[in-house]
C-alpha positions in Angstrom: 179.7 115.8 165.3 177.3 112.6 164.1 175.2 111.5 166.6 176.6 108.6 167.8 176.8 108.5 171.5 173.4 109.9 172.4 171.2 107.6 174.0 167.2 107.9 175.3 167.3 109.6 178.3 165.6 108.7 181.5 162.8 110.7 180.4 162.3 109.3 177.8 161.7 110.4 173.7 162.2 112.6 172.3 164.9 113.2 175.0 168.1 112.2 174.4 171.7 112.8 176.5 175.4 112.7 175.6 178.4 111.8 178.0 180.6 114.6 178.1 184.6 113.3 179.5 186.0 116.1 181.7 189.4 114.1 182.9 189.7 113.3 186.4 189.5 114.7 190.1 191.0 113.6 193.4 187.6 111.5 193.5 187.9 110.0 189.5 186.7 110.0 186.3 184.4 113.3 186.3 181.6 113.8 183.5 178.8 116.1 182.1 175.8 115.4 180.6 174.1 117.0 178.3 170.5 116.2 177.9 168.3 117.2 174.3 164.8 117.3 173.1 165.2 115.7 169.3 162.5 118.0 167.4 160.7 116.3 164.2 160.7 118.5 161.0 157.4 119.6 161.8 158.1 120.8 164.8 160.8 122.9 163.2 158.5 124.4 160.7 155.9 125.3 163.2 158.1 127.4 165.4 160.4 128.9 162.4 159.2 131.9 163.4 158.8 132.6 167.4 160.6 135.2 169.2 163.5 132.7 170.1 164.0 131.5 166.8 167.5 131.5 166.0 168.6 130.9 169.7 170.2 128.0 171.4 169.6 127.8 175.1 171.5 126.1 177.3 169.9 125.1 180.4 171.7 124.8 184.1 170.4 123.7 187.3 170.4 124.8 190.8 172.0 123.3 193.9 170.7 119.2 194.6 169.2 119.0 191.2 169.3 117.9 187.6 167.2 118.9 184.8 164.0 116.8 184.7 161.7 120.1 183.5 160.0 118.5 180.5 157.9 121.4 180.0 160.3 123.4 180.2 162.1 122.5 177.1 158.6 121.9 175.3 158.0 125.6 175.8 161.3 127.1 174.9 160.9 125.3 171.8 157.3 126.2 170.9 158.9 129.7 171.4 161.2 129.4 168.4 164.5 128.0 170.7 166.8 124.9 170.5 167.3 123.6 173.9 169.8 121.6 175.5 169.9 121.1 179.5 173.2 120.3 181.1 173.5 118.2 184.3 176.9 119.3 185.9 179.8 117.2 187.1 178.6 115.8 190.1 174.7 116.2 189.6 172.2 114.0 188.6 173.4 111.9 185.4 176.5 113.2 185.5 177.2 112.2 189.5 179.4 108.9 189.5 180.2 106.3 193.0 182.0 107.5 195.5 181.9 111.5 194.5 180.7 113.9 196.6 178.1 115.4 195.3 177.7 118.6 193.8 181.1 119.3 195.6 183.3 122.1 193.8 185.9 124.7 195.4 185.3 126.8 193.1 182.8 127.5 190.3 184.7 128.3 187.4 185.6 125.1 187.6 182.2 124.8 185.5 184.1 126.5 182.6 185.0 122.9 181.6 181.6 121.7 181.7 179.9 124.5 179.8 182.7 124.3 177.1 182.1 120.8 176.2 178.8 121.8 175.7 178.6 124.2 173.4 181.5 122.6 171.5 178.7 119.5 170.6 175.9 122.7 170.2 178.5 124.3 167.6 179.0 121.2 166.3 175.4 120.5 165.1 175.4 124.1 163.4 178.2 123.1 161.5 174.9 121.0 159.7 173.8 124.1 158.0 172.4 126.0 161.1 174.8 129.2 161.3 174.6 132.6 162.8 172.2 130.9 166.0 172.4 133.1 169.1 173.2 131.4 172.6 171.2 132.7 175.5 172.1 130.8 178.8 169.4 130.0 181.5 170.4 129.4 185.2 168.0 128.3 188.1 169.4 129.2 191.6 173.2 128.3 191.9 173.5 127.8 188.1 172.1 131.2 187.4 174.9 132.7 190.0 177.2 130.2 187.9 176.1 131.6 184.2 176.2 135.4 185.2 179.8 134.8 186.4 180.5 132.6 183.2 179.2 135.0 180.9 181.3 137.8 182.3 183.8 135.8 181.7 183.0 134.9 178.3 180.7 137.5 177.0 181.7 136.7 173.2 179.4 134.0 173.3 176.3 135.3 175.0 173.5 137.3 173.4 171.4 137.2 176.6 170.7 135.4 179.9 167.5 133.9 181.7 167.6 133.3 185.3 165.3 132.1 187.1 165.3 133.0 190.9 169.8 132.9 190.7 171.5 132.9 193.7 172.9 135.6 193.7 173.1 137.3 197.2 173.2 135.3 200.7 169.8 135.6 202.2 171.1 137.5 205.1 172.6 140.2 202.4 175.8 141.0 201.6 176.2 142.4 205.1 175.6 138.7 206.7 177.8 137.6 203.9 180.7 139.1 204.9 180.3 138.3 208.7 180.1 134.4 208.1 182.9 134.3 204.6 186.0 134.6 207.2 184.6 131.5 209.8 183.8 129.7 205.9 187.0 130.1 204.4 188.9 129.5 207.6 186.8 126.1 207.5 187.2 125.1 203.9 191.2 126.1 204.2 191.3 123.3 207.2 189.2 120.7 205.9 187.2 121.8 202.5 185.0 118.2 202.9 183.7 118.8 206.5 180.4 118.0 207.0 178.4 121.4 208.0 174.8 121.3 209.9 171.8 120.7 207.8 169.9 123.7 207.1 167.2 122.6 205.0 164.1 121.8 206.7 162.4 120.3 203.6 160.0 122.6 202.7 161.2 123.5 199.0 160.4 120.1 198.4 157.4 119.8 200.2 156.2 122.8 197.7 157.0 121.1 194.5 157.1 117.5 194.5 153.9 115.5 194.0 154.0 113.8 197.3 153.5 116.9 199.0 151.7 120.3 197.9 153.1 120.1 194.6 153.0 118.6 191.1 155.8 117.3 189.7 158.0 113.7 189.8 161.4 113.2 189.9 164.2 111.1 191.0 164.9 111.5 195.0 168.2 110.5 194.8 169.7 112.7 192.7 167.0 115.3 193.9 167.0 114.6 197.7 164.3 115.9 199.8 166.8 118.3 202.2 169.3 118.3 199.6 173.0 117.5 199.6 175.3 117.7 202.5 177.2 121.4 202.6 180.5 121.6 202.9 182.5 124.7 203.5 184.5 124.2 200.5 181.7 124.8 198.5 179.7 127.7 200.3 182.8 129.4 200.1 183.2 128.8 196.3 179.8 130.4 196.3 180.2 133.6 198.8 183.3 134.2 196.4 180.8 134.1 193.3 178.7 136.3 195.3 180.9 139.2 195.9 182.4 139.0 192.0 178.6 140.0 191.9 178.3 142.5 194.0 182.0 144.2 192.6 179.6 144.1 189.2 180.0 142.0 186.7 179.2 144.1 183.6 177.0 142.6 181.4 176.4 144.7 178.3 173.6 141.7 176.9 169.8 141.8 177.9 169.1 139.9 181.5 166.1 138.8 182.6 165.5 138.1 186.1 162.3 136.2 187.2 161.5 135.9 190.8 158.6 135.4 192.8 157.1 138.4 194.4 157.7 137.1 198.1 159.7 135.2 200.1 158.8 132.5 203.1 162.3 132.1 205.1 160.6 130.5 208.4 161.4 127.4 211.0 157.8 125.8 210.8 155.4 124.9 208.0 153.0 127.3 206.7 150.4 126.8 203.5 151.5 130.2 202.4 154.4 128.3 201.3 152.9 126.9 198.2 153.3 130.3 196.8 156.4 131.5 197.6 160.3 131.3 197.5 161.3 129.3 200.5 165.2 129.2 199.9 166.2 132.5 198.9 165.0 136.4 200.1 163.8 137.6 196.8 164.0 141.3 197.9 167.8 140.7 198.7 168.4 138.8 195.3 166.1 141.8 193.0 168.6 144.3 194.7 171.7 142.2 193.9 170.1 141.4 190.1 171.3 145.1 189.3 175.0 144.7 189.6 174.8 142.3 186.6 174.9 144.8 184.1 173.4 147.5 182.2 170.3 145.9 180.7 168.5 144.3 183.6 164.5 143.6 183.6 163.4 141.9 186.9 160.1 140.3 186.8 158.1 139.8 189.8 156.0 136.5 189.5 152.7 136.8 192.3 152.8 133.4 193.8 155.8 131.7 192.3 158.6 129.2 193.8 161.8 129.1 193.5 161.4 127.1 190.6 159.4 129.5 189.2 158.7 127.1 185.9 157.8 124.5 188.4 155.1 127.1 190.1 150.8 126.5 189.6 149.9 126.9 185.6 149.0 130.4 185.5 152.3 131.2 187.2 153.9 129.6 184.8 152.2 131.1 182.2 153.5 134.4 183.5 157.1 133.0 183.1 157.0 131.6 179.5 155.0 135.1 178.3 157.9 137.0 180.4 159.9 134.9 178.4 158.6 135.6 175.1 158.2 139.5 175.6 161.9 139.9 176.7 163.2 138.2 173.6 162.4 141.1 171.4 165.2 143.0 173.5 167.6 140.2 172.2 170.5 141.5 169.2 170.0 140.3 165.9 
């Protein structure tokens, strides 16, 4: 596939993303985007030979976000890696007027957008670059999202890379069942009903720049308390849930990063700004082990649930965490 179509990205160069067309929905035209880092030659050269050389990672967000993780993608390449980031229909580049956002009833509906992905990623190897190895990375609901994917598609995974998935309720899977009968009955009657927000603002206030954290990004696409639920959705996700917990099978290397504890509280406290604040990382370690057979869990002291968006040396924790599990990868 030439190249015509990309465009600069809002981040800027060496960014670049590409409209992917996925039909239309009861709300219209529906799209993907997938967002690049364009390397120079030299940059190729100097990371020929990192432990993720070879590999194509494709990058998926959590719930009420887009990708915007700029060192993210630096660091995956340094490691040897191509990367490409996907915004999903719905999300951040890809949300369009009048659609709700991040509204599906059902998350394989993301098969589409993860296909039309990979189909321009196979298309560039068709340059010269064969036998590259694809290894997934999911942050919250797009690492539940990937694990169920790959299950479903395991001839094109060598590994996976989530960071802090959602992957069990935070009540566990015995406060999961007691709610999924009163959420399906709701999504069955009206899938689009507005449900009470839950989200006191605190993730935010532990990453973004105007609060205890670093990091810039657009509000709007990344709003402070997140998107409105609706029990269409939640129940799309409980279903994704226990698909997990049944086991999904994974016979490919998994790594798991999570922060070491969990802050799941009504009021603000400082502790926060080193900890998970959405999800109950005990619960989620636990659930990590029905993905397959080749699990490692890392514990990261002090991270958020973003842990690439944690303090430096947390950080630096992720990437080596990073590096050291991609000597488990197939060759």
């Amino acid at each position: 596939m030439a190249d015509h179509g990309w465009r600069e990205d809002v981040l800027g160069a060496p960014f670049e993303r590409l409209e992917l067309p996925l039909g239309e929905d009861s709300e219209g035209p529906v799209v993907a985007t997938l967002v690049r880092r364009r390397r120079s030659a030299a940059d190729l050269l100097l990371h020929a030979h990192g432990p993720l050389h070879g590999v194509d990672v494709l990058y998926v967000h959590g719930w009420s976000d887009y990708f915007f993780q700029v060192e993210l993608a630096e660091r995956l390449e340094q490691l040897g890696a191509r990367f490409h980031a996907l915004d999903l229909r719905k999300y951040g580049r890809s949300l369009q007027p009048r659609q709700t956002p991040g509204f599906v009833n059902d998350l394989s509906t993301y098969d589409e957008d993860i296909a039309a992905a990979l189909d321009v990623i196979t298309a560039e190897h068709r340059r010269g670059d064969t036998g590259r190895r694809l290894v997934p990375m999911g942050h919250s609901t797009g690492g539940l999202t990937l694990s169920l994917w790959a299950a479903r598609h395991p001839e094109h995974v060598a590994g996976i890379v989530l960071n802090s998935p959602w992957l069990e309720f935070q009540a566990n899977a015995v406060g999961r069942a007691l709610v999924t009968p009163v959420i399906k009955l709701g999504a069955r009657r009206n899938p689009l009903a507005p449900m009470p927000a839950v989200d006191p603002g605190f993730y935010t206030r532990t990453v973004s720049s105007a609060g205890e954290g670093s990091w810039t990004y657009d509000q709007q696409w990344r709003p402070d308390r997140g998107f409105p639920l609706h029990p269409g959705w939640l129940a799309a996700v409980f279903d994704g849930q226990a698909t997990v917990e049944a086991g999904l099978g994974l016979e490919v290397p998994v790594l798991v990063m999570l922060s070491d504890k969990s802050m799941l509280q009504p009021t603000w406290d400082d502790g926060m700004a080193r900890a998970d604040v959405a999800l109950n990382v005990d619960v989620v370690a636990h659930r990590a082990l029905s993905l397959g057979s080749e699990v490692t869990v890392r514990r990261l002291h002090g991270a958020l649930h973003d842990v690439v968006l944690s303090v430096p040396e947390v950080r630096e924790h992720a990437y080596d965490s990073i590096a050291r599990w991609a000597a488990t990868l197939r060759h």
